[in-house]
RODO-2510 file (C-alpha; in nm, 4 decimals, decimal comma):
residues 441
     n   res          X          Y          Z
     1     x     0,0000     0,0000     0,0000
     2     x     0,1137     0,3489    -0,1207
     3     x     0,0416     0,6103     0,1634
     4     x     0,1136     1,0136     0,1686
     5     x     0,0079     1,3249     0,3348
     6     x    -0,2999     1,5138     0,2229
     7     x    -0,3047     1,7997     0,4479
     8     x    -0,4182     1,8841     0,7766
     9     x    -0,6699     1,6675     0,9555
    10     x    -0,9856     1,8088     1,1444
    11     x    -1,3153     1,6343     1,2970
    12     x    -1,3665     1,4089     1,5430
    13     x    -1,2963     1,0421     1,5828
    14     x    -1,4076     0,7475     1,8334
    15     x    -1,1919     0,4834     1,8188
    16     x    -1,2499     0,1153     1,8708
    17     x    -1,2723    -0,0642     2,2083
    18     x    -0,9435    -0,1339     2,4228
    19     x    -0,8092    -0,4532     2,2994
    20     x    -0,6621    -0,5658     2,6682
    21     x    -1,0173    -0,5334     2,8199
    22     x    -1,1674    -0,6769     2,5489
    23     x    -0,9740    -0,9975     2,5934
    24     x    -1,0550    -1,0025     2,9676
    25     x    -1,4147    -0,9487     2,9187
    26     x    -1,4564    -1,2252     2,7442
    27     x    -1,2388    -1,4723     2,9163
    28     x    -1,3534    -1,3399     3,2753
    29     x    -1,7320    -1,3563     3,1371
    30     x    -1,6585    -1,7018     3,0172
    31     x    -1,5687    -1,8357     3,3500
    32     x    -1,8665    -1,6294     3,5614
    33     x    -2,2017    -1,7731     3,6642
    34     x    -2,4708    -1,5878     3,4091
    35     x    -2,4949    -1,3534     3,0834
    36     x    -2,2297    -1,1110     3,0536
    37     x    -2,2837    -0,8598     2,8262
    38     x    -2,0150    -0,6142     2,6311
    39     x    -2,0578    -0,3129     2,5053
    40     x    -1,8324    -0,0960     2,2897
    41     x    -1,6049    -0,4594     2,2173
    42     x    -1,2924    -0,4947     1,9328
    43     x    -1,3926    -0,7179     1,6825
    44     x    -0,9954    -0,7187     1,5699
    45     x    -0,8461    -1,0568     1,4807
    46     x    -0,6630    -1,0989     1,7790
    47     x    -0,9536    -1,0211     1,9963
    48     x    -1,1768    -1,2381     1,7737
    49     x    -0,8941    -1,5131     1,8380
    50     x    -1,0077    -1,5079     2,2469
    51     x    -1,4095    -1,5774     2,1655
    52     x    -1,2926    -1,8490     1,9379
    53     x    -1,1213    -2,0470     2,1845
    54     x    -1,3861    -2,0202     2,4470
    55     x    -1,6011    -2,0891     2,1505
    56     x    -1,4311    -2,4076     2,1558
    57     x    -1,4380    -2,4760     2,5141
    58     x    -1,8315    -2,4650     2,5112
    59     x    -1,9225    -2,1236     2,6058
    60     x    -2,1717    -1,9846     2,3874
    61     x    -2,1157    -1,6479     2,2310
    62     x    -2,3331    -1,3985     2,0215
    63     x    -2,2907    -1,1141     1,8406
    64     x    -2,4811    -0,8442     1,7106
    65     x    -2,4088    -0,4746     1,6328
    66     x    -2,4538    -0,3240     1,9864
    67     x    -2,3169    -0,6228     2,1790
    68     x    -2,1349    -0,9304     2,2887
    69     x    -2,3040    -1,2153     2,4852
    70     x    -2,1363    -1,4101     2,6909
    71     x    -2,3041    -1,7307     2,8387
    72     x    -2,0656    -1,8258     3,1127
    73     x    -2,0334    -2,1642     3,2896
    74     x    -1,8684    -2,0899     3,5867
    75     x    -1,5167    -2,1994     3,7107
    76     x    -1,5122    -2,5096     3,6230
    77     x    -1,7529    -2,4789     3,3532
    78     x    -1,5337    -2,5103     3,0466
    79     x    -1,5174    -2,7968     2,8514
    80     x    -1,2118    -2,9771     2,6756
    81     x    -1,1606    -2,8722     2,2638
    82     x    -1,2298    -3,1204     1,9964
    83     x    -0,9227    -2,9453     1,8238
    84     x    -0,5991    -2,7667     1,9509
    85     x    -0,7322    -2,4019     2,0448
    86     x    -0,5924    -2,1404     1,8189
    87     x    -0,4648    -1,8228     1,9037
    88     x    -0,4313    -1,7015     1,5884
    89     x    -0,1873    -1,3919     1,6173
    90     x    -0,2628    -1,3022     2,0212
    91     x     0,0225    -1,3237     2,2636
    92     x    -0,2946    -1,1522     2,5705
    93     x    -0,4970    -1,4756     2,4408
    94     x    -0,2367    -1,7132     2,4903
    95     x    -0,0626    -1,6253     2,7791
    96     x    -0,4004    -1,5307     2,9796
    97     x    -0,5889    -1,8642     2,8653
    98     x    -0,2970    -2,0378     2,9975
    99     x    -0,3321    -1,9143     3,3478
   100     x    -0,6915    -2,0245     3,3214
   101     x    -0,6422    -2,3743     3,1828
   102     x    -0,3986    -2,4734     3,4149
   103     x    -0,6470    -2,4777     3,6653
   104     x    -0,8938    -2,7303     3,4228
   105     x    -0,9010    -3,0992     3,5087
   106     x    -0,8507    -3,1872     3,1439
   107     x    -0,5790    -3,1282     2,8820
   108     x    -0,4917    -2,8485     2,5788
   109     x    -0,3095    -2,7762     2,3310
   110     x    -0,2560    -2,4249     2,2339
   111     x    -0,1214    -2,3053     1,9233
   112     x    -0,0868    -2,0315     1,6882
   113     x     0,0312    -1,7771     1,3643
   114     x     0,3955    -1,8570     1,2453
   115     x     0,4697    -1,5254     1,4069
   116     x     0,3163    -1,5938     1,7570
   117     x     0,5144    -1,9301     1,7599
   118     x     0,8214    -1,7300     1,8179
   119     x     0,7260    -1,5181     2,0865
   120     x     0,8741    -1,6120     2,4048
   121     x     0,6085    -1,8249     2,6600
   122     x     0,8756    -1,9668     2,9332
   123     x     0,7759    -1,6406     3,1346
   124     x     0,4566    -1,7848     3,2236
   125     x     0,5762    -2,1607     3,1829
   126     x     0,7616    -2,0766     3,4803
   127     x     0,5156    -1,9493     3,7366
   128     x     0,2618    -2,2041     3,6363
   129     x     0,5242    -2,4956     3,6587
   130     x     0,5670    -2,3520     4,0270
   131     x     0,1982    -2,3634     4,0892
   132     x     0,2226    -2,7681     4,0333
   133     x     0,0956    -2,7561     3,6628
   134     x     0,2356    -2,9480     3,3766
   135     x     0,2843    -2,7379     3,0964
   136     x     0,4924    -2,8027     2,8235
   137     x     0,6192    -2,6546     2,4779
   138     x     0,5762    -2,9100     2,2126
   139     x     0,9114    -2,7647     2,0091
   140     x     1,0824    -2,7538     2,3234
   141     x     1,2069    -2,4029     2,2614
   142     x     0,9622    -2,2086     2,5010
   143     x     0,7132    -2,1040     2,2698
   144     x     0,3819    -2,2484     2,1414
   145     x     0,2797    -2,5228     2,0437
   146     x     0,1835    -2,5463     2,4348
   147     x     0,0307    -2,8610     2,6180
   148     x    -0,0915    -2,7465     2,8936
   149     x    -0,2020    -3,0382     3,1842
   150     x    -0,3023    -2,9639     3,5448
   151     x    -0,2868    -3,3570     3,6742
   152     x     0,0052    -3,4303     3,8525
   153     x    -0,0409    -3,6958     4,0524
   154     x    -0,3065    -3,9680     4,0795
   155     x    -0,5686    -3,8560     4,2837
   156     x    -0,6637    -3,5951     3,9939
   157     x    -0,6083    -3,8177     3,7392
   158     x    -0,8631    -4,0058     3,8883
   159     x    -1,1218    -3,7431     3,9845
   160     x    -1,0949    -3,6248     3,5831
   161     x    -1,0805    -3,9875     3,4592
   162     x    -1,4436    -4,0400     3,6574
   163     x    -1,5940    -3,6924     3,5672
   164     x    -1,5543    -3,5215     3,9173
   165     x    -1,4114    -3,2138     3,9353
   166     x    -1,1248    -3,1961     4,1887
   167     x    -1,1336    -2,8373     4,2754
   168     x    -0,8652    -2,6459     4,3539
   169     x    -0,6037    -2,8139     4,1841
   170     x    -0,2903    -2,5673     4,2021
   171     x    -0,1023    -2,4324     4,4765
   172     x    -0,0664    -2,0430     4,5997
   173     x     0,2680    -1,9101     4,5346
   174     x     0,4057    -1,5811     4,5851
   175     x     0,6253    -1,5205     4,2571
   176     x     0,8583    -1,2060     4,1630
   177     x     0,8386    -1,1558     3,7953
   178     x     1,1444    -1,0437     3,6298
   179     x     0,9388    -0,8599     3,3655
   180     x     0,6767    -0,5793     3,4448
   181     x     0,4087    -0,7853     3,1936
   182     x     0,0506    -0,7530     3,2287
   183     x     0,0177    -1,0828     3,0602
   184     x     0,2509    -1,2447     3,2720
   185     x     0,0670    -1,0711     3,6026
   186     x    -0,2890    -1,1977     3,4754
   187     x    -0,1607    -1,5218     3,4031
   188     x    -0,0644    -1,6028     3,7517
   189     x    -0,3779    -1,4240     3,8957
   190     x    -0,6173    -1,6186     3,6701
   191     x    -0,4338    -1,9467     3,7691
   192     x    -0,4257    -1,8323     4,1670
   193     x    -0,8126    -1,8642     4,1427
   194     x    -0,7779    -2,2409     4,1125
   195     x    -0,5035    -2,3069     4,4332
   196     x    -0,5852    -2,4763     4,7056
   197     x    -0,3549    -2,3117     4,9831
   198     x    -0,4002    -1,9391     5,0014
   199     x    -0,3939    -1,6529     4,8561
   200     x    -0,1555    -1,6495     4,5300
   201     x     0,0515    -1,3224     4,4969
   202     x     0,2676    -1,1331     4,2356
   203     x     0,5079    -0,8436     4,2349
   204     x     0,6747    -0,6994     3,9234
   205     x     0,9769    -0,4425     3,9138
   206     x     0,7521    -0,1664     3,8050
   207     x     0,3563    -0,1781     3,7792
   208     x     0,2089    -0,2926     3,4515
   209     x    -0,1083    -0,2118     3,3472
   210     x    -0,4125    -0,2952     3,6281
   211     x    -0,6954    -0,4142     3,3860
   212     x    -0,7513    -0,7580     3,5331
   213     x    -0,7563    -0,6543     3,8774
   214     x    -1,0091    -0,4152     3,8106
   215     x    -1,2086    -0,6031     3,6114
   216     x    -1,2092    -0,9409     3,7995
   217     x    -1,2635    -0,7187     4,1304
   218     x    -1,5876    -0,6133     3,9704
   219     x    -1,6591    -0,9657     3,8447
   220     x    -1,6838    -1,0835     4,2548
   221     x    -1,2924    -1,1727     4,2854
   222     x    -1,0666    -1,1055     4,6050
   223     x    -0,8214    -0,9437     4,4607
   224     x    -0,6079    -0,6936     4,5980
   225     x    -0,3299    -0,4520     4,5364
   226     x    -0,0218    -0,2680     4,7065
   227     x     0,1917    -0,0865     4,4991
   228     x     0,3631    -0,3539     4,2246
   229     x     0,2226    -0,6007     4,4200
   230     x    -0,1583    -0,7761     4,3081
   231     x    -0,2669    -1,1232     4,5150
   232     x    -0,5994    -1,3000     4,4598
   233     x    -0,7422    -1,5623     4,6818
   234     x    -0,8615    -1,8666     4,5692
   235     x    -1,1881    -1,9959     4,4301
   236     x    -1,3887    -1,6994     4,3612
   237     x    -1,7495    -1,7051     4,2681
   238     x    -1,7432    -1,4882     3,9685
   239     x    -2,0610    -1,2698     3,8673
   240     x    -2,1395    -1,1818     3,4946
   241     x    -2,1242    -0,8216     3,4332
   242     x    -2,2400    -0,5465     3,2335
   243     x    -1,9064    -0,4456     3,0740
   244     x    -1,8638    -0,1490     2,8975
   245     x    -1,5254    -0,0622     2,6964
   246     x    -1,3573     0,2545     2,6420
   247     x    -1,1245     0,3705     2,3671
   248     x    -0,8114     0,1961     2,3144
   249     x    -0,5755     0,3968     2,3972
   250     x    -0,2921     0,2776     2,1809
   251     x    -0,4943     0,3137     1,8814
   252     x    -0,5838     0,7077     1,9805
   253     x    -0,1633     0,6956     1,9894
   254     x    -0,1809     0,7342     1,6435
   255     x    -0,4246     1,0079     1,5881
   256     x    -0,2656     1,1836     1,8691
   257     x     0,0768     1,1954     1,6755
   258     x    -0,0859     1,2977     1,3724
   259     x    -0,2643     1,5933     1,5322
   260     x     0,0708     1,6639     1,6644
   261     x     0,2703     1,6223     1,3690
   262     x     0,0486     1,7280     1,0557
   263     x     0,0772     2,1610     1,0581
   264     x    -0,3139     2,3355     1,0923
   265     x    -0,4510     2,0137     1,2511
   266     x    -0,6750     1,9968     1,5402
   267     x    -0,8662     1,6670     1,6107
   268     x    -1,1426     1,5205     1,9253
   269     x    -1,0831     1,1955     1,9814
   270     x    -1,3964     1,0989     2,1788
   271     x    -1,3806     0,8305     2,4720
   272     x    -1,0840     0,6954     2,5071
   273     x    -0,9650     0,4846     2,7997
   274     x    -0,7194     0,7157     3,0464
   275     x    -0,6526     0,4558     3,2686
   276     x    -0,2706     0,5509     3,4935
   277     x    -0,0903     0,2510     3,4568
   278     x    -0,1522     0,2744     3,0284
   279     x    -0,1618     0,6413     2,9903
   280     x     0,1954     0,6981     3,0141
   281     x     0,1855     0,8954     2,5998
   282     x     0,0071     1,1811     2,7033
   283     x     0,2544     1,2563     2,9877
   284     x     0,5631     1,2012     2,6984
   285     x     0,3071     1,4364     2,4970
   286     x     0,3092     1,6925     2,7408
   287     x     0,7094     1,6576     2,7694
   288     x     0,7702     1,7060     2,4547
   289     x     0,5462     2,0239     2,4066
   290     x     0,2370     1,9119     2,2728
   291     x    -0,0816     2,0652     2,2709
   292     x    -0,2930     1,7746     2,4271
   293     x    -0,6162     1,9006     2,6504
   294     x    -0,8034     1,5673     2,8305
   295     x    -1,1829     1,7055     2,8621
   296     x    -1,5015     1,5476     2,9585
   297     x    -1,3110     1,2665     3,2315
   298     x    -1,6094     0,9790     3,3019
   299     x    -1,5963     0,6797     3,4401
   300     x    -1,6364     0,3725     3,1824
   301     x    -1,7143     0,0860     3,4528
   302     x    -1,4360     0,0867     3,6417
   303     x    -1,2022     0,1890     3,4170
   304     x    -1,1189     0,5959     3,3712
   305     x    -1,2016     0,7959     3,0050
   306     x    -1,2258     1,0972     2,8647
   307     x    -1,1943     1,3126     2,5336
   308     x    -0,8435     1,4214     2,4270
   309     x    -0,8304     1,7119     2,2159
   310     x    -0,5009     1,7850     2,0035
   311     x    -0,3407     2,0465     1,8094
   312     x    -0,0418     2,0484     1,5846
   313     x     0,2990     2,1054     1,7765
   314     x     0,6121     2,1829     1,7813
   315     x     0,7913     1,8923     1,9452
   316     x     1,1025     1,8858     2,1209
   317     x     1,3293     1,6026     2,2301
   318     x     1,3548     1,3824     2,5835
   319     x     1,4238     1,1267     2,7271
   320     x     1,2177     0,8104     2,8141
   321     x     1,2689     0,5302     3,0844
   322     x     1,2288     0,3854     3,3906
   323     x     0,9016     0,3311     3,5552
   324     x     0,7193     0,4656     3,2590
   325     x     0,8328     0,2386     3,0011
   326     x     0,5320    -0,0039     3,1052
   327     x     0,2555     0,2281     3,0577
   328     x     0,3523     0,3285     2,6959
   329     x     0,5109     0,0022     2,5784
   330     x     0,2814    -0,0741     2,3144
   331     x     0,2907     0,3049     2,2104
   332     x     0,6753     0,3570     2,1724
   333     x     0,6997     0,2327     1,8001
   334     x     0,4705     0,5832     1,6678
   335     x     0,6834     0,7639     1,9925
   336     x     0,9716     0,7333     1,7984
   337     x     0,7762     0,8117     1,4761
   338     x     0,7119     1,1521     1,6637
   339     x     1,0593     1,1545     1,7955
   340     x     1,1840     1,1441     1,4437
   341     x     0,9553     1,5121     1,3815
   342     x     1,1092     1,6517     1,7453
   343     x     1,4140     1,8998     1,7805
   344     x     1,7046     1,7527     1,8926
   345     x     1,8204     1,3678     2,0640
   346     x     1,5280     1,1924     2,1835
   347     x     1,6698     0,8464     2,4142
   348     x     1,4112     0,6119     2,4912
   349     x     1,5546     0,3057     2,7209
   350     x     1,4652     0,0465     2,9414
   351     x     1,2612    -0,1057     2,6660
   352     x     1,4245    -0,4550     2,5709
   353     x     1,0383    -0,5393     2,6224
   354     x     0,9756    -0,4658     2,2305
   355     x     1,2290    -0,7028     2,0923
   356     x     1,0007    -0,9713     2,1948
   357     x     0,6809    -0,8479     2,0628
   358     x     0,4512    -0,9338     1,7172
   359     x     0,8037    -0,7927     1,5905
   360     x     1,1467    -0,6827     1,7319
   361     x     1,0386    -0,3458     1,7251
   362     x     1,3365    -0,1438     1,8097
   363     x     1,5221    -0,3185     1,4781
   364     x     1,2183    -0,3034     1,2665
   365     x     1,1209     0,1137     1,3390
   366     x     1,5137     0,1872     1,3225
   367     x     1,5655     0,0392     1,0313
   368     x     1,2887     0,1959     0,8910
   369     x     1,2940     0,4970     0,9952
   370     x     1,6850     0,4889     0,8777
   371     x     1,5374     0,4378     0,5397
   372     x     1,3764     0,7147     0,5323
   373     x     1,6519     0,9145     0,6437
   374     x     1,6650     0,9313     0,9795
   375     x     1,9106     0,9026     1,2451
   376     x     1,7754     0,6282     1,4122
   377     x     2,0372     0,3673     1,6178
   378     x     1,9069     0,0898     1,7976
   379     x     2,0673    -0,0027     2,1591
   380     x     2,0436    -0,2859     2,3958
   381     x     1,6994    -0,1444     2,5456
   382     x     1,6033     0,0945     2,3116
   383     x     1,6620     0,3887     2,0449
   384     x     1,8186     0,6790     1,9906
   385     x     1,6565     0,9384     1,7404
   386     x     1,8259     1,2568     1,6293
   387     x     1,5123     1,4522     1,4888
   388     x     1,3888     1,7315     1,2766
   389     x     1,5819     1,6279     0,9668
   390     x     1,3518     1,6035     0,6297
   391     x     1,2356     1,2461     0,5831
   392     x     1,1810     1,1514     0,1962
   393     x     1,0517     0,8602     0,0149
   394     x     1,1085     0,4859     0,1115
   395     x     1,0046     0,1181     0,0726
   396     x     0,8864     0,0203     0,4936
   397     x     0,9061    -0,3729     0,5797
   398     x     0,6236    -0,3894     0,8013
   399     x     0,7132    -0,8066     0,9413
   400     x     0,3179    -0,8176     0,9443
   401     x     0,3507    -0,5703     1,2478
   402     x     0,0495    -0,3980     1,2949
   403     x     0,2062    -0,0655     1,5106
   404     x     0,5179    -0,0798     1,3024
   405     x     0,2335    -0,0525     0,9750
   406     x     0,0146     0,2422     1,1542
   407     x     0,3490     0,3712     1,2823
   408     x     0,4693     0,4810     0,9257
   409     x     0,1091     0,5320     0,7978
   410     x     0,1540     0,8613     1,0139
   411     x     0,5260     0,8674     0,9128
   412     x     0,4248     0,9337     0,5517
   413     x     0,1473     1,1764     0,6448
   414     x     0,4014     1,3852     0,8669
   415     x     0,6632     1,4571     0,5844
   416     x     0,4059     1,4517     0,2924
   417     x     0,6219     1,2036     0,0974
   418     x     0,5218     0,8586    -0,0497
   419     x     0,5808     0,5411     0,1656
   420     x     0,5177     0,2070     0,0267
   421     x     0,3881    -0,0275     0,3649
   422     x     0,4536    -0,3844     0,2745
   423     x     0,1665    -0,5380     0,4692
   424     x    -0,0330    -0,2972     0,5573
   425     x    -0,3265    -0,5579     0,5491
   426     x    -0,1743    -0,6673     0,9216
   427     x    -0,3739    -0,3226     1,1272
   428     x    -0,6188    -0,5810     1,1144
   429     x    -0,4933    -0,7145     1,3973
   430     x    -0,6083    -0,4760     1,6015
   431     x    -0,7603    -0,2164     1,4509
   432     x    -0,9523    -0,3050     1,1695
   433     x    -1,1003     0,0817     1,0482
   434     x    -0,7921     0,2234     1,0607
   435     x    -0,7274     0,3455     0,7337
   436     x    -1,0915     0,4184     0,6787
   437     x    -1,1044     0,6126     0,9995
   438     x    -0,7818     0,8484     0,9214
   439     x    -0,9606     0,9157     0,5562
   440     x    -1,2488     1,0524     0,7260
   441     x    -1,0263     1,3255     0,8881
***
């Protein structure tokens, strides 16, 4: 796909449902006594991967233009798969579903996308193990195809060979992850609901973001938090809710840098999800001079929102790190699009979390944005971007990343020259309207 600036943009925009609680409403619905029902969902492929596999697992699921349905079955409601349960291209669906299967008193296997069998899975292998479950990756190199086998010893192998249910199957463990990973916290959470010995607890080296304690708190779940610390106790009765999601704030990332970047625009982008521990662009916004107003703050069950009104900017160049790296991960990739616009070095570090996502991002949106003509060197943990040079025409290898491919969509936009976005198809993944949506303004 050929893309290249046509101006400045103006209107307003809504954009699709948060894909992280999107996942969780599903899989938390799934697993709760009664009809849960979502409002405002992403029907993206990855998030369409999550009501598959429950799909699979006997949970009935409808959709219609307003809402999701969710027919839960309880705890232990879930039923084994006829076939291996695919995850398509979803490392949330994977990793979460794991937590939650671990806990089931029969066996899975879990696989996925070429590109999601080479995303690393020991990080939740290893807590799980721990926990007394027998999980195991079929190619042996950490990564999916997973099997994934909660009986351990005889007396469950007996209570699933006879039909019982042998609750509680687990054990509680207090684990210190050596990643600040959402996925990795909600794994062990979800699985803590099935030990038999107390209250399971996890503490990461910063905090990640909080959706599945807030959303399983609401669902009936004691679950409680103290700083980087989150612990659940076990065997909740869960509730069905009424869920309703806001914006995903990684996909109002890129209208926010286009605002920013593209001279005379101004643009509403109309509940979007503000929540503290994901909201970590609009402070780097702010930093860098941006003119970014948050208006009309509401509460979206649970979960914080508002309207974010931006103007075109100047930007200027900083540095990123530390504790905010984890509320902004998913959002660095059209960061350093933005840094590429700034005046002067921008440094963004501590984020060897991107070499392991749908791509290694910091070598995919350096080498990129070196083809274009940036200054753009990768480090150990990060980039470093030496801005405000003109950008000019280039071929961008997307490796079917969906952020890289909206990334450079704005990229193109920003210095009004052609880009040709191998794979472009890939937004898909989680935000289907994209291209539609950014025509409109």
């Amino acid at each position: 796909m050929k893309i290249s600036g046509k101006g400045p943009l103006h209107g307003h925009i809504r954009v699709p449902g948060d894909k992280s609680i999107s996942h969780r409403a599903v899989m938390f619905g799934s697993i709760a006594d009664g009809t849960t029902r979502i409002r405002g969902f992403l029907e993206s492929a990855d998030c369409l991967s999550t009501i598959n596999c429950f799909r699979s697992m006997g949970i009935e699921i409808s959709q219609n233009e307003e809402e999701i349905l969710i027919r839960g079955k309880g705890l232990y409601g879930l039923s084994p798969s006829k076939m291996p349960l695919d995850a398509g291209n979803s490392g949330t669906t994977t990793r979460l579903i794991s937590g939650i299967l671990a806990g089931q008193p029969f066996e899975t296997l879990i696989d996925g996308d070429a590109s999601l069998r080479s995303r690393p899975m020991k990080r939740i292998m290893d807590p799980l193990t721990l926990m007394g479950a027998d999980i195991r990756s079929l190619s042996g190199n950490g990564c999916i195809p997973l099997h994934i086998c909660p009986a351990k010893n005889t007396e469950i192998i007996s209570a699933a060979m006879s039909g019982q249910i042998l609750r509680n199957p687990l054990h509680a463990i207090c684990y210190s992850s050596p990643v600040a990973s959402a996925q990795v916290k909600s794994c062990v959470l979800l699985a803590g609901m099935y030990a038999a010995d107390g209250r399971t607890t996890v503490t990461e080296p910063a905090r990640s973001r909080d959706h599945t304690e807030r959303m399983l708190s609401g669902f009936g779940a004691d679950i409680r938090t103290d700083g980087n610390t989150a612990s659940i106790a076990p065997d909740p009765h869960l509730h069905a809710q009424d869920i309703t999601v806001p914006g995903d704030i990684s996909s109002a990332a890129y209208f926010i840098a286009a605002a920013l970047l593209i001279p005379g625009s101004e643009i509403l982008i109309r509940n979007v999800g503000i929540n503290p521990t994901r909201s970590g662009i609009l402070e780097v916004v702010r930093a860098m001079g941006g003119d970014l107003s948050i208006v009309n703050t509401y509460d979206a069950g649970g979960e914080p929102a508002a309207d974010l009104l931006v103007r075109s900017s100047s930007l200027s160049a900083i540095q990123i790190g530390g504790e905010i790296i984890p509320t902004l991960i998913d959002e660095l990739p059209v960061i350093a699009v933005m840094a590429a616009f700034a005046e002067g070095t921008t440094v963004i570090r501590d984020a060897a979390e991107l070499k392991v996502k749908e791509s290694d991002r910091i070598a995919v949106m350096t080498e990129n944005l070196q083809r274009m003509g940036c200054d753009a060197q990768p480090t150990e943990d990060g980039m470093i971007i030496r801005g405000g040079a003109p950008l000019h025409e280039a071929v961008i290898d997307t490796h079917l990343d969906h952020r890289i491919a909206m990334s450079f969509t704005i990229a193109a936009m920003a210095a009004k020259c052609p880009l040709e976005i191998q794979g472009a198809e890939c937004v898909n993944i989680s935000y289907p309207g994209f291209f539609q949506d950014l025509e409109r303004l």
